[in-house]
N, C-alpha and C positions, 0 to 999 in steps of 0.2 A: 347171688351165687355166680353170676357171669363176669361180675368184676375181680371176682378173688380167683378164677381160672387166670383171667389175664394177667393179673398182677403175677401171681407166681412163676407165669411161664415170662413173661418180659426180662428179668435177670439171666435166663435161660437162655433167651435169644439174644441178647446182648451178650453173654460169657462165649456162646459157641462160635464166633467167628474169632474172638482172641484165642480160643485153644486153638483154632486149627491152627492159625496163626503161627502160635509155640510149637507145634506140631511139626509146621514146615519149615519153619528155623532149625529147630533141632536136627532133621532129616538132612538141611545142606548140611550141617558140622559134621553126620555121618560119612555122606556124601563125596564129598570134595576131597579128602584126601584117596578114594578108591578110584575118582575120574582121575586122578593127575595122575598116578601112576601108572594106569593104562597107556596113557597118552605117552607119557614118557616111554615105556617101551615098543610101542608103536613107531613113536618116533627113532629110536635107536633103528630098528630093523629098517625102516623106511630108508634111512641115512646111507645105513650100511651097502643094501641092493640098490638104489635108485641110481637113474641114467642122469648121464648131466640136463637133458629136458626138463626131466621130473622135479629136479634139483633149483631149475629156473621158476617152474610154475610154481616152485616151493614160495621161494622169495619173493616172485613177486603176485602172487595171488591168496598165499596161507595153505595152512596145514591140508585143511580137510580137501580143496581140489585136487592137491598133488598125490596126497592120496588113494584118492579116486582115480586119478590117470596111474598110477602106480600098479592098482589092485584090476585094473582093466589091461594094464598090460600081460601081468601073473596069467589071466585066465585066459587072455587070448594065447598064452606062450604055449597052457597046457593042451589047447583045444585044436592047435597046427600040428597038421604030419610033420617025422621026422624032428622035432625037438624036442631034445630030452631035459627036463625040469623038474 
């Protein structure tokens, strides 16, 4: 009776790590075209408002710092007397 538990569940525990598998394959195909687009409009506005600093750290450090120095600028500009944004 102990053997034929095991046996049954063994195709079981060998099938479940390929579904997830196919699971999370499938999920990038979902995935990936909803991040590029983000990205790409992100980038549009970043382009549009960024100072030429922002524009350096762009080039030469990548997206996501300059955007960081971008979105730290925003919040300091809202958080100063006297400047209207």
């Amino acid at each position: 009776m102990g053997d034929d538990g095991a046996v049954t569940l063994l195709p079981l525990a060998l099938l479940l790590p390929l579904l997830l598998l196919l699971l999370m394959l499938g999920m990038e195909r979902v995935e990936g075209p909803l991040r590029e687009d983000a990205v790409t409009e992100q980038l549009e506005s970043f382009l549009d408002s960024a100072r030429p600093d922002e524009v350096e750290t762009f080039v030469s450090e990548g997206f996501a710092p300059a955007l960081d120095r971008y979105w730290r600028r925003r919040r300091l500009g809202r958080l100063l007397p006297g400047r209207s944004r």
